[in-house]
N, C-alpha and C positions, 0 to 999 in steps of 0.2 A: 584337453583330451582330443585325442583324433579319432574320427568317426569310420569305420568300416563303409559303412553305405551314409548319406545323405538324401531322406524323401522328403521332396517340396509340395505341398499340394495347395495348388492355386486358389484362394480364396475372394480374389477378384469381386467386386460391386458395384458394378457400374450404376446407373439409374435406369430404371425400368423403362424408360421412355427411350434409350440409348437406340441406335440402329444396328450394337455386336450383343448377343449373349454377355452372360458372367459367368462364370464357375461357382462365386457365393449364392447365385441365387438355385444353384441345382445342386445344394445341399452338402456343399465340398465341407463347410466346417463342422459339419458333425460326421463326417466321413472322415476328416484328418482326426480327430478327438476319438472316434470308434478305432481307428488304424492307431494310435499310441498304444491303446490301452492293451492291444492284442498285437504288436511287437511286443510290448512287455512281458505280454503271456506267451508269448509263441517264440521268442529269437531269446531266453533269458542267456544271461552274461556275452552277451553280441552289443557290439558297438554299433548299433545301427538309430539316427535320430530322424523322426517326422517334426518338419517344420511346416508354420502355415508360409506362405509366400503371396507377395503382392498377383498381379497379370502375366503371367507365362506366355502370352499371346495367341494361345491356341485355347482359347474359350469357346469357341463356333465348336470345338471336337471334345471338349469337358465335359466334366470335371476333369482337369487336368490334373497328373501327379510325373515327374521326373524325378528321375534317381538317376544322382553322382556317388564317384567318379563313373559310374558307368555312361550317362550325360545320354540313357532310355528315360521313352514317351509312351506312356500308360492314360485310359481312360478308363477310370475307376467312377462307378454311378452306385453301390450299393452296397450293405456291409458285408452280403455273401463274395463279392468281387474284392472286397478290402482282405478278406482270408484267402482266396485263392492269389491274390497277387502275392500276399506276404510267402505262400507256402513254397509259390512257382519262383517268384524273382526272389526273394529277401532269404529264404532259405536252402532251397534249391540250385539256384544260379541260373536260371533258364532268362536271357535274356530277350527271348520274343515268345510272348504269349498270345489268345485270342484278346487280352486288353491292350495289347500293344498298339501305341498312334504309328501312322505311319510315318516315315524318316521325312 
């Protein structure tokens, strides 16, 4: 199957002792697992998949989330921000929001 959209969201764990942030430890995995379940309610019969993904390398700016083919940089931290990104990027098409990282 080919995917309309492609969301990655970084779930990264470094050790707490590390000297960079993680994205796992600022709650990305239940933030990817809340963002499935509400694509599924909000984008129904849309090709669009959330995947968890290793280090994105932009952890110091996370939780990170990128969406292909558009190859946009989003910081998603809450489940109110998991709804307005789906509403803004994933249905809308607005590809620069106020979660948008910078380029």
């Amino acid at each position: 199957m080919h995917f309309e959209k492609h969301v990655f969201v970084c779930e990264n764990k470094r050790d707490p002792s590390a000297p960079r942030p993680s994205c796992g430890h600022k709650n990305s995995t239940q933030l990817r697992n809340f963002m499935k379940d509400k694509v599924k309610e909000m984008c129904p019969g849309r090709s669009i998949r959330v995947n968890m993904a290793g280090c994105l390398d932009r952890c110091e700016e996370g939780p990170s989330v990128v969406v292909y083919p558009d190859g946009k940089w989003f910081k998603i931290e809450t489940e109110e921000q998991v709804v307005e990104f789906i509403r803004e990027t994933l249905i809308e098409g607005k590809t620069s929001t106020h979660l948008s990282m910078k380029e």
